[in-house]
N, C-alpha and C positions, 0 to 999 in steps of 0.2 A: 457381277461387276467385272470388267475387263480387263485383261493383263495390264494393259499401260497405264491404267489410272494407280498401281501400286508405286509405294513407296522403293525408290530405286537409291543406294549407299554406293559410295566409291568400294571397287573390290578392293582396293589397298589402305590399310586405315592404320594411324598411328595410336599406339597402344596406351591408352592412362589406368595403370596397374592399384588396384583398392583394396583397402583389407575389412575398413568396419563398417560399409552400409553396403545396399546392393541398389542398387537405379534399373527401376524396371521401364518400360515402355510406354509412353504417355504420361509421366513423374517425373517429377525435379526436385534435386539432388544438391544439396550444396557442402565438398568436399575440401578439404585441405590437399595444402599438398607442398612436400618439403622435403622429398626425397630426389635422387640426383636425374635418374632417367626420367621423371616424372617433373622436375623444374624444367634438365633440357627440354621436355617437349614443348612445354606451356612458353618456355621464350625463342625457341626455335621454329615453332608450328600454329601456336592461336595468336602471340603478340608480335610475330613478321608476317606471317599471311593478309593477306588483299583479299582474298575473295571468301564466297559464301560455304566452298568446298573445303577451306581451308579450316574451319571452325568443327568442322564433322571430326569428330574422334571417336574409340573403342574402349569403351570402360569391361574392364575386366574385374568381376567380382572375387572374393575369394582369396585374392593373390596379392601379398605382400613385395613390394618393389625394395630390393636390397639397400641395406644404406652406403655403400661402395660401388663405386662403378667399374670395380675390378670382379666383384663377385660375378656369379652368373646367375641368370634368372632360372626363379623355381619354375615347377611345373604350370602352366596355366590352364585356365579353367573352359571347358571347351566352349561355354557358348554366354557368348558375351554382349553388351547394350550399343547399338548404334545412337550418339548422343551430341546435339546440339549446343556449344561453348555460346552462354548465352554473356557473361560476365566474368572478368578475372581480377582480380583485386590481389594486388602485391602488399608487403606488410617485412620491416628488418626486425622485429621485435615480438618474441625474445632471439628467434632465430629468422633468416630471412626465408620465406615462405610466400605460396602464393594462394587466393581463395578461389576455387572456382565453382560457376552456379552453373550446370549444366541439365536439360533433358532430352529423357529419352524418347528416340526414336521409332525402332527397330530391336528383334534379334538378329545377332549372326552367331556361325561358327566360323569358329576358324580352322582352316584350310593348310597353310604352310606359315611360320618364322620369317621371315625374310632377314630380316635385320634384328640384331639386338643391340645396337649403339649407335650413335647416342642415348635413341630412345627404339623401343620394339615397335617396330611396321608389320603387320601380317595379312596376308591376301585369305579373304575374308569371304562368306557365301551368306547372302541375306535368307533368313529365315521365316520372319511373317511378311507371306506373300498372302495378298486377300485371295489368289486362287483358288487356294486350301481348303476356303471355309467356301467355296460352292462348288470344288469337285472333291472333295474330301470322299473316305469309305463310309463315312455314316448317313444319314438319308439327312432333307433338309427338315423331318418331324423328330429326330431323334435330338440333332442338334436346337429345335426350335425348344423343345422341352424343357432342355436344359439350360437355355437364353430364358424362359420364361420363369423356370423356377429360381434363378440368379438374377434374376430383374426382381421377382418379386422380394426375396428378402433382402435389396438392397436398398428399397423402398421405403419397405418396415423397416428397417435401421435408421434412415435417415429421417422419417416421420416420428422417430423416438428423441430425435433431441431438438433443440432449441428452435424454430423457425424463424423466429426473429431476428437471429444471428445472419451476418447479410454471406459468412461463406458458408452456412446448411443452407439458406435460399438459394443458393448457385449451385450448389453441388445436388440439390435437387434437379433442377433445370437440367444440369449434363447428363444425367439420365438419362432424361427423355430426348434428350439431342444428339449424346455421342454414339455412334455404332455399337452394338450388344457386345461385339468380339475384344471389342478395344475396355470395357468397363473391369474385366477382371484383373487387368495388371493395375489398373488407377486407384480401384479402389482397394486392393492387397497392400499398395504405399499408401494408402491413407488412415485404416481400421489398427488397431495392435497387433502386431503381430513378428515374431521374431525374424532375425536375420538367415535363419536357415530356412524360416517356412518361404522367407522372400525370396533364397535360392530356389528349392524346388520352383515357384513359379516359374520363375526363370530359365527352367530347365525343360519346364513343362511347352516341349516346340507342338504339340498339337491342340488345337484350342478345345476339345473334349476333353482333354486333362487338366488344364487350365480351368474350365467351367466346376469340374471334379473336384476337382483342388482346393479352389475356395469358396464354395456352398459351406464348407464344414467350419473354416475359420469365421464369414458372414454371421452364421448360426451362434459359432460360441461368443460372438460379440454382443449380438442381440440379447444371449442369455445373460449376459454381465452384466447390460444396462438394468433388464429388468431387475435383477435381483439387486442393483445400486436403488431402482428408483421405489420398489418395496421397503427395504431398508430406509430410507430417507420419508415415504409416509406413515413407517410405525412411530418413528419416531417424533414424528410431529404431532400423531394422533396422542401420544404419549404424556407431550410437552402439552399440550390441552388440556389432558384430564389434568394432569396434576395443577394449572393453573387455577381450573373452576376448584377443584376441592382447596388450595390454598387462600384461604379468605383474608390471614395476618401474620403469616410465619412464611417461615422459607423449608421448602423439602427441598435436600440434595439429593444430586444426581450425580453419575460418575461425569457427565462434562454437563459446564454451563450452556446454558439453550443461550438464544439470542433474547427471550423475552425476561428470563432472570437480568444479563448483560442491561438490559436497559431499563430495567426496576433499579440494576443497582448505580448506574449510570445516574438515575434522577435523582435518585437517593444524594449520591456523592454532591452531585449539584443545589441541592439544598443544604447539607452540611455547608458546604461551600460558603454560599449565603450568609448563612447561620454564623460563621467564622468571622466573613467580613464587618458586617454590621454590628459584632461584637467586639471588632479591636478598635486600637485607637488611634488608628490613622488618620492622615488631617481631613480637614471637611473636602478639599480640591479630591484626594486620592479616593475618599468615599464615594462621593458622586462618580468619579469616573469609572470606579469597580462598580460599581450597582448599575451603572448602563454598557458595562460588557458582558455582567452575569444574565439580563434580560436575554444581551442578543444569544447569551449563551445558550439558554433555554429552547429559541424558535431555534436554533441550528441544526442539522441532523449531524448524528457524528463520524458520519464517514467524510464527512467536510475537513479538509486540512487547516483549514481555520478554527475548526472545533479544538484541536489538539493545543496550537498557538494561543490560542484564548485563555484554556483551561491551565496553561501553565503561568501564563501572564498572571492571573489571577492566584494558582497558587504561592508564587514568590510575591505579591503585593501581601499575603497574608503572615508570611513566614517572617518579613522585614521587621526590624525592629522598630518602627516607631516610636514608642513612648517611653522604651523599655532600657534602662541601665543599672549598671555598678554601684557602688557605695565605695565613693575614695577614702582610701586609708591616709589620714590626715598627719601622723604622727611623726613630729620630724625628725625627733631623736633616736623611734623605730625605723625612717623611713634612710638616717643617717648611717645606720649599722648597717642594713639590709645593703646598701652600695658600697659600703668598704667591708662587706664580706663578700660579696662579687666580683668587686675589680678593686685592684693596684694605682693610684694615682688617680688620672682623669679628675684633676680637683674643678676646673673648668664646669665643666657636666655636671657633675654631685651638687657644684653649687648652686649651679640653673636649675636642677630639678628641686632644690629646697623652697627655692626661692618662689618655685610652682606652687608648691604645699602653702609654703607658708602666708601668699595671696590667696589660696584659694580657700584657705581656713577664715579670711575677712571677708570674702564674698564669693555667695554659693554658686551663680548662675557666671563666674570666670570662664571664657572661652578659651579653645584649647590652641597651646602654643604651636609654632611650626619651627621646628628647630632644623638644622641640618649640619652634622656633622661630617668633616671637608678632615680628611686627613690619612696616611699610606696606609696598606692595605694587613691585615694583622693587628693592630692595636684595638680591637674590641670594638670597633663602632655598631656591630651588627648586636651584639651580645649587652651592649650597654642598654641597648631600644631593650629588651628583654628583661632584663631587671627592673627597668622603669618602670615597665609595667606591674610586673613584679611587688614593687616598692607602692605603686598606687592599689595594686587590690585592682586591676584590669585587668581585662581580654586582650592577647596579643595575638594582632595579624600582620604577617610579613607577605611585600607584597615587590617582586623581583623584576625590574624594570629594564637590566641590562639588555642591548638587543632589541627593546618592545619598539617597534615603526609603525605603526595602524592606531589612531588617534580610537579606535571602535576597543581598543580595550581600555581605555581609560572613562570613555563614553558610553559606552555600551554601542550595539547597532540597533536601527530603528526597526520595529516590529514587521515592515513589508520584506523585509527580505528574507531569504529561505535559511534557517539554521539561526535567527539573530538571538543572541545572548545579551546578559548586562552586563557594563563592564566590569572590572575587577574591584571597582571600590564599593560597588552594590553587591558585589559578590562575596568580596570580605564581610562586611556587615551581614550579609545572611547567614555567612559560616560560624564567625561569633555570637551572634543573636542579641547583641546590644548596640544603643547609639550612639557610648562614650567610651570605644576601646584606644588601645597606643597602636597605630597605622606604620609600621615601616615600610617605607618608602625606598626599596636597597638598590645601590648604583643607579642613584638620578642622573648623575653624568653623562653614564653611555646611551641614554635614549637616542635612537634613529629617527632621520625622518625621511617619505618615502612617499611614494602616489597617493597610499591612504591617507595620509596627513601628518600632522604635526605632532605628537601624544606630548612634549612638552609644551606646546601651546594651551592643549587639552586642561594640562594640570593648572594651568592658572588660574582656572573658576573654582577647583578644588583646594586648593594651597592660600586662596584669599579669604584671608578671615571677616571680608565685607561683602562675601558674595557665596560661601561656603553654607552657610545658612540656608540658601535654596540652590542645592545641588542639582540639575536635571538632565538624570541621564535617558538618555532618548530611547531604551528599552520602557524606561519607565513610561516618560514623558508629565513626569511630577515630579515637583518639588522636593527634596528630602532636605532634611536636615542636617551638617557636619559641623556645624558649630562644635559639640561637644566634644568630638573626635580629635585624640594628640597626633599629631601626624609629625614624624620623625625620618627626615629624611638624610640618608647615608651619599658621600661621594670621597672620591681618590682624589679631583683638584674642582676647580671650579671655573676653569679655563673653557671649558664643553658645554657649560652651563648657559643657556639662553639670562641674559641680564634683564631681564622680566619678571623670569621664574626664580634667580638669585633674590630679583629685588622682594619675592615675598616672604623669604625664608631668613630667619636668623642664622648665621652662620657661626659655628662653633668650633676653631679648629681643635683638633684631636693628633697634638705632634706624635711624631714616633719614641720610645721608651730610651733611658741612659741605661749603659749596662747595671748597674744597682737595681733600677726598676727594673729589668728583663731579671736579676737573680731573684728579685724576693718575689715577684711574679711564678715563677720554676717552681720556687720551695713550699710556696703559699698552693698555687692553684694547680699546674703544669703537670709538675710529678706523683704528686698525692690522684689527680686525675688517672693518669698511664697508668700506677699499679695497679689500680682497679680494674683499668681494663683489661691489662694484662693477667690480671687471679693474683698478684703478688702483695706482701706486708714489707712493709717499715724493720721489720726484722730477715727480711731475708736481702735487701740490699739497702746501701746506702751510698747516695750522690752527695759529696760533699760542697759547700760554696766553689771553694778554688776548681774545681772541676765543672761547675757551671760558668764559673767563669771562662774555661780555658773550651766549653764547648762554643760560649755567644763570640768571643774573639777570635777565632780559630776555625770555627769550621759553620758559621753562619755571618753573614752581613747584611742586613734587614735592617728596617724601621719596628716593624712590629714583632711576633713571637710565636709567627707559623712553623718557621721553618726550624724552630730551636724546639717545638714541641713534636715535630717529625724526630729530630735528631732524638729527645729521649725517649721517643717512641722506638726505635731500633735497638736502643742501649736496654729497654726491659725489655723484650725482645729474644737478646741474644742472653742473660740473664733468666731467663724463661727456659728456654732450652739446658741451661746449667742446671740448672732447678730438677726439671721435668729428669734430667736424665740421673742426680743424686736421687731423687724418690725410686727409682728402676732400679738402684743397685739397693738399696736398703731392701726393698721385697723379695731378693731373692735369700730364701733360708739356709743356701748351701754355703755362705759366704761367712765368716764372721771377722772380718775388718773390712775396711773401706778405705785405701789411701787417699790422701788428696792427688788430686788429678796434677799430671804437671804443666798443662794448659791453662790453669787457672791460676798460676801461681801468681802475678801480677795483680792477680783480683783482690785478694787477701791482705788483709795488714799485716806488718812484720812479725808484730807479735800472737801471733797467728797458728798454735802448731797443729799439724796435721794428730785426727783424731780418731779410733775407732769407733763403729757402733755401741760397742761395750761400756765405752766410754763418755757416752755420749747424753747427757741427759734426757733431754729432747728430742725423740725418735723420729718425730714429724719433719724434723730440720735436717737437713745432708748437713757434714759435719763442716762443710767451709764457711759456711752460714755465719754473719750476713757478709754478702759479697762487698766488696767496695769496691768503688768506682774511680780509678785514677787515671792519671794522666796516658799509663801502657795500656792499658784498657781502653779508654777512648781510641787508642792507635788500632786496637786491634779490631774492635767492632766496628767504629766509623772511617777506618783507612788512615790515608797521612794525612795532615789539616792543609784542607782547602785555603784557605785567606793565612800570607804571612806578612810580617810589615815590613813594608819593602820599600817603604819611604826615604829612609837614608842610603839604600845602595841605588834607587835611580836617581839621586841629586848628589852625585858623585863629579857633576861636569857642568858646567855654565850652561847657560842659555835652557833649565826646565823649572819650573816652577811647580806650585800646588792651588789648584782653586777650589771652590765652595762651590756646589753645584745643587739646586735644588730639582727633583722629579717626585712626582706622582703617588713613587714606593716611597721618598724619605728623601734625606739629605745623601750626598757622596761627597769624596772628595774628588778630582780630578785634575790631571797633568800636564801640562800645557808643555810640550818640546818646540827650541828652534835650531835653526842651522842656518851658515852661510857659506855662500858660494860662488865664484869669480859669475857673472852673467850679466843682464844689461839691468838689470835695477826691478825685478819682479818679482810681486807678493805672492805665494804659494801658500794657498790654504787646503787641510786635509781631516779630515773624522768626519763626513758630512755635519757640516755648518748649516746653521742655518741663516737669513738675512741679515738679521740682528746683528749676530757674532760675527759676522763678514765685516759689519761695517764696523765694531769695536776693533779689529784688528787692522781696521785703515786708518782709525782713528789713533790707535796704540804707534802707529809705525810714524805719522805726523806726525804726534807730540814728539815722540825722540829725534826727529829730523831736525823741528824744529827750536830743540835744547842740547842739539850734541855737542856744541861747544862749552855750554853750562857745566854739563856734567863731563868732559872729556869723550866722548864716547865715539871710536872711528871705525871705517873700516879694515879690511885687510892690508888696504892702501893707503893707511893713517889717513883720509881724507875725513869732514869732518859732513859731508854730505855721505848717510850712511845706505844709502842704493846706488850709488855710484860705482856702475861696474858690477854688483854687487846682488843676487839675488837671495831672497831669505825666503826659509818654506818654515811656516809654522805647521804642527802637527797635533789632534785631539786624539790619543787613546784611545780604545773600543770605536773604531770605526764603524762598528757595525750597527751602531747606536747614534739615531739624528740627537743633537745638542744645538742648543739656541738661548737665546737672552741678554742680556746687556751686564750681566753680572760679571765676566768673565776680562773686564777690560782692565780693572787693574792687574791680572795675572799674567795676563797678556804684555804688561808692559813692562812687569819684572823682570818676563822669560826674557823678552828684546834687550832689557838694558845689563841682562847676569850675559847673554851672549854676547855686547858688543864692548861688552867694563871686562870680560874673561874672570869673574869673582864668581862664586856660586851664593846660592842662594841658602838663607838658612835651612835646614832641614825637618825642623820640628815647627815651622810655620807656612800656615795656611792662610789663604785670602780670597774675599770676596768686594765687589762693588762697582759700579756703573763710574765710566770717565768722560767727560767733555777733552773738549777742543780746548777749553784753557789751563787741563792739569785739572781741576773742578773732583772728588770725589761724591759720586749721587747714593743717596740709601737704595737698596734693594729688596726684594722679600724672600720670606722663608730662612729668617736669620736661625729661628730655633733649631730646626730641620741640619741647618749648614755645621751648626757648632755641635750638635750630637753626633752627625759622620765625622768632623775630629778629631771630637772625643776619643768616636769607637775605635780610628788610624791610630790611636797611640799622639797626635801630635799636640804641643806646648803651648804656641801665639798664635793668633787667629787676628787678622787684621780686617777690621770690619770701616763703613764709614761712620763717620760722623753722629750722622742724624739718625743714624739703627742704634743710638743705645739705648733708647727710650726700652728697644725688644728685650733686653739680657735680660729685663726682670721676668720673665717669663723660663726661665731657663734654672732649673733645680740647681739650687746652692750649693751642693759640692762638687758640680757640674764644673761651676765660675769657679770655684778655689783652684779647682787642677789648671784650670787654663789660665794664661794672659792675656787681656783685651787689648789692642791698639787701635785706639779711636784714630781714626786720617779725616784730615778734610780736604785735603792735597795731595797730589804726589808725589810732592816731595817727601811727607810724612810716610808713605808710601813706603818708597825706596831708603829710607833710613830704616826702618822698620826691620825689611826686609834680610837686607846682606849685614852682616857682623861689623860693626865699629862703624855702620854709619852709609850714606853712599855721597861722597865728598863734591859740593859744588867749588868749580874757581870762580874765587872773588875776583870781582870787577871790579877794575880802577878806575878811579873818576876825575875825568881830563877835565882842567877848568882852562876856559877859552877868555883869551883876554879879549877885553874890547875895548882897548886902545888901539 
């Protein structure tokens, strides 16, 4: 072959430095690369180069590329891969990095460093020149030998595996087509073989060492397949015999064969059968399982439909069809079992009687759909729980805040990959009956989102005309939920699609009066915490007044989360008193024990410090039992959060107090004005919402339009009271949106105490909707309004009119402590409000002669 027909490399070639593979000659290589001299080159040299010279690079094996570009580079490896930049693929993730698929060319060495920055250049001397292999020292019989004996076992190798396989058909063919010389670098990257034997190659610049070199790794590859493919026919031969001698049992073996695998495979599948056609599913789900278990049978089971099938099948068999409960009927049991769980909630206790006591007159009663609509902490979750409870059912809770994807209420349909059923096919499988209690918890916050609607979803579920034949599309049959109580939870009902309200009974669940949050503590609360704390009834005690002084004082809540935190820190810190009295009694060098003077507050007066000696009860630290007072609460829960600060900000005209209802419960809320020389403009602040914008346009006309009624001017005694004249009304917690139309008598108090210069009373609160004509409108969430304040400490609460139908809902020593002011006007209003009255002048009545 002639000098010029050899492979000719640029003598200068830039350096791509590699640590864990080796790229030989005629092989491709696909490296990372994410080191600094080694990214410069790749965006320096393969991705701004133009031409075809420009892609030629020098992979260096061996040699690790510094991760600093301040280091200097280690030794490099003398003879390196001439290599073809076939593809580069960049990537920022986890770190930015780039891939590259390069192969090989050529050997070279290298010659001299030139550069080592940005990236290393080295002038280079190509090493396989085909000259070699026809003027070489060896003859062309000696070399033909060793081409022949390297042909032949790599023949045998590749006649040892698959043929059918279309890259053994190819890598046959190159054989017989690629040059002899060039076969031992291709096939050394292709057979097993380590990273160090793929240096030596590498290193091997004469092609008789090269030939030398890998006859012996060819050899040991060949011996592995045989002694793989020996092994795999004892084994079959194995699996044979013991099949003909097994006639009706099973012999084990340390692994299953394949032909066990699918004895027991058929097996399972007739069990299967066997299952179906003996439960009691309806006639529609019967037929449909018996014509998927058919297809099931012709299937092979390497089919991915085999697996979807067989699972389909087994949830149609697990579901409950036929299968329930036995309700416990008994009302007067069922009457105890609820007021030994919760406090109040008379509402609920007496809709669940009222369940019992219909369903004891007729057996086949469908199951109600209740929804409790009330702040968050009053037991709506834990009530679903007892009901169940109380009926002698399976309870499944079922978590809908955040759910967007209409596929979990639906299920998804069987074509797509990974499809499950929804949650409500999935509860019933969990419980295994098809009359449990279903909570439904935060129906309110349901999403909705590309996958669909999941409140829309639930209206086929929640309708007791249509709940009967559920069909979720995992299924694609009919189920039954007729029998199932499904009980659904929410914080308001504002979120609530008026579809899905309209099929649920609504049952609000107000927030507690401080008396119901103490017998709540003493009853459920605190007997809870010792337990969980390890403590007794004799080693502390929380008395009323100090529950009391914790729900007033250092919580303000609708329900009695955050008062069961609170005594959860008070045993807590009582725990550690405890734990550290036990520590000094064990030690025997000691014999007295004073009381600590940290604790001294804990103690009742009569109380005196005591030695072990003296001590009856050795199990008990002598301060035993702790009490719980009011320096105690200081010390464990800090200073109290909430003080009543009611009468020192109505120190000054122009602020009032409104009724505000939210989500959590009722509040009170403050309404400040001010005025100020300007040209006549309403200032509103606390983000408002539309509503309450226009209440306070409306508040500021009715007084325009009566300032002469009631005296009321400006700065300017003029009796047009924006003349000149700008007023900023102000809401409190700004950081909080407020809106609703309730807000409008408070609003027109605050206006008329700022421009009358009188204050307003200080122990009265007010709520209600105002017109254009003076008009007071009802509002809701009176319960809610008159419990916050209650809990503020304050006296009169001025409601409208037509809310008094509400007060009867409102616990009776609730109403004692307060004063009701029914208005129907605002004039009634503003009397109410300010001390001794708010004084209209009489109008004198000019009689006009008509002569």
């Amino acid at each position: 072959m002639a000098a010029s027909s050899a492979i000719q490399i640029p003598t200068r070639l830039p350096l791509l430095l590699t640590h864990e593979s080796v790229l030989l000659p005629g092989s491709t290589m696909r490296t990372s690369v994410d080191s600094p001299r080694n990214m410069q080159l790749v965006r320096s040299r393969l991705l701004k180069g133009t031409s075809l010279r420009s892609t030629i690079i020098g992979v260096i094996p061996n040699t690790s590329d510094p991760t600093s570009d301040c280091d200097d580079l280690p030794n490099l490896h003398r003879i390196g891969t001439a290599a073809l930049a076939v593809q580069v693929v960049g990537s920022n993730w986890p770190k930015p990095h780039y891939t590259l698929l390069v192969t090989g060319l050529c050997r070279f060495q290298i010659l001299q460093l030139l550069k080592e920055k940005p990236y290393p250049i080295a002038e280079v001397q190509q090493l396989d020149r085909l000259e070699q292999f026809t003027n070489g020292h060896k003859s062309e019989e000696e070399l033909g030998e060793l081409s022949e004996q390297f042909y032949k076992y790599a023949v045998q190798l590749v006649e040892m595996l698959d043929m059918s396989v279309p890259a053994v058909a190819k890598l046959r063919r190159l054989l017989d087509n690629l040059p002899r010389e060039a076969l031992p670098d291709i096939l050394t990257s292709i057979i097993r073989t380590t990273n160090q034997e793929k240096l030596q190659i590498l290193d091997a610049v004469r092609l008789e060492e090269r030939f030398k070199m890998t006859i012996p790794l060819l050899v040991r590859q060949i011996e592995g397949l045989k002694l793989l493919q020996k092994t795999r026919k004892s084994k079959q031969d194995d699996d044979k015999r013991v099949v003909a001698i097994r006639p009706n049992r099973r012999i084990s073996h340390g692994s299953i064969t394949e032909d066990e695998e699918e004895e027991e495979d058929h097996d399972d599948v007739v069990m299967l059968e066997k299952k179906i056609r003996t439960s009691s599913m309806s006639e529609q789900a019967l037929k449909v399982c018996l014509k998927e278990i058919k297809r099931l049978k012709k299937m092979p089971q390497s089919m991915p439909e085999y697996a979807l099938t067989r699972n389909y099948l087994e949830l149609m068999v697990e579901l409950p069809w036929n299968k329930s409960t036995k309700d416990r009927l008994e009302i007067r049991a069922a009457r105890i079992v609820l007021d030994n769980d919760h406090y109040a909630m008379e509402k609920l206790k007496k809709r669940v009687l009222e369940y019992l006591a219909v369903r004891q007159l007729k057996n086949n009663l469908k199951g109600p759909i209740l929804c409790f609509v009330g702040p968050p902490g009053v037991g709506k979750t834990s009530v679903g729980r007892s009901i169940a409870k109380t009926l002698g059912r399976e309870f499944h809770r079922i978590a809908l805040g955040g759910v967007c994807d209409q596929s979990d209420i639906r299920g998804h349909r069987r074509t797509y990959v990974g499809s499950m059923p929804g949650r409500i096919i999935n509860g019933l499988k969990t419980v295994g009956v098809n009359n449990p209690v279903f909570l439904l918890d935060e129906v309110d916050k349901l999403a909705k989102s590309l996958q669909g609607d999941p409140a829309a979803a639930l209206l086929e579920v929640l309708d007791p005309e249509q709940n009967h034949s559920f069909t979720d599309h995992y299924l694609n049959v009919a189920f039954d939920l007729s029998q199932v109580l499904f009980i659904a939870t929410a914080n308001t009902t504002a979120t609530i699609p008026p579809a899905l309200l309209d099929r649920m009974e609504v049952i609000q669940v107000p927030g507690y009066t401080q008396e119901e949050k103490i017998e709540i503590a003493h009853r459920h609360l605190i007997p809870k915490q010792l337990e969980q704390h390890g403590l007794t009834p004799q080693q502390i005690q929380i008395p009323q007044v100090t529950t009391l002084g914790i729900i007033t004082r250092y919580t303000r809540e609708a329900g009695v989360r955050a008062l069961d935190r609170k005594l959860g820190a008070i045993c807590r810190a009582v725990a550690v008193k405890v734990a550290e009295g036990q520590h000094k009694e064990a030690k025997p060098d000691r014999a007295e024990v004073g009381e600590g003077e940290d604790c001294k507050e804990h103690v009742t007066e009569d109380a005196k410090p005591e030695s072990i000696s003296d001590t009856a009860d050795l199990a008990l630290p002598p301060e035993m039992p702790i009490l719980i007072d009011f320096h105690a609460l200081k010390d464990i829960l800090g200073p109290p959060m909430y003080d009543m600060e009611v009468s020192e900000r109505l120190n000054q005209p122009g602020v009032a107090i409104g009724l505000a209802w939210t989500p959590l419960g009722g509040e009170i809320m403050f309404v400040e004005a001010s005025r100020m020389d300007g040209e006549g403009q309403l200032t509103l602040t606390g983000q408002l919402g539309d509503v309450m914008k226009e209440s306070a346009h409306l508040a500021i006309s009715w007084l325009r339009s009566n300032a002469k009624r009631y005296q009321l001017t400006n700065a300017s005694g003029s009796f047009d009271l924006l003349d000149n004249t700008d007023i900023h009304l102000h809401f409190p917690a700004g950081a909080v949106t407020k809106d609703g139309p309730s807000a409008g008598v408070t609003i027109v108090t605050c206006l008329a105490s700022l421009f009358s210069g009188r204050l307003v009373c200080s122990d009265v609160a007010m709520t209600g909707e105002i017109t254009l004509r003076g008009l007071v409108l009802p509002v809701g969430g009176i319960k809610d309004k008159v419990l916050a304040a209650h809990r503020a400490g304050l006296k009169r609460i001025i409601i409208p009119q037509r809310n008094e139908k509400d007060l009867e809902e409102i616990a009776v020593h609730v109403r004692q402590d307060l004063t009701f002011v029914l208005a129907g006007c605002l004039d009634e209003v503003l009397n109410a409000a300010f001390d001794g009255g708010f004084a209209v002048k009489a109008r004198l009545e000019h009689l006009n002669s008509k002569l």
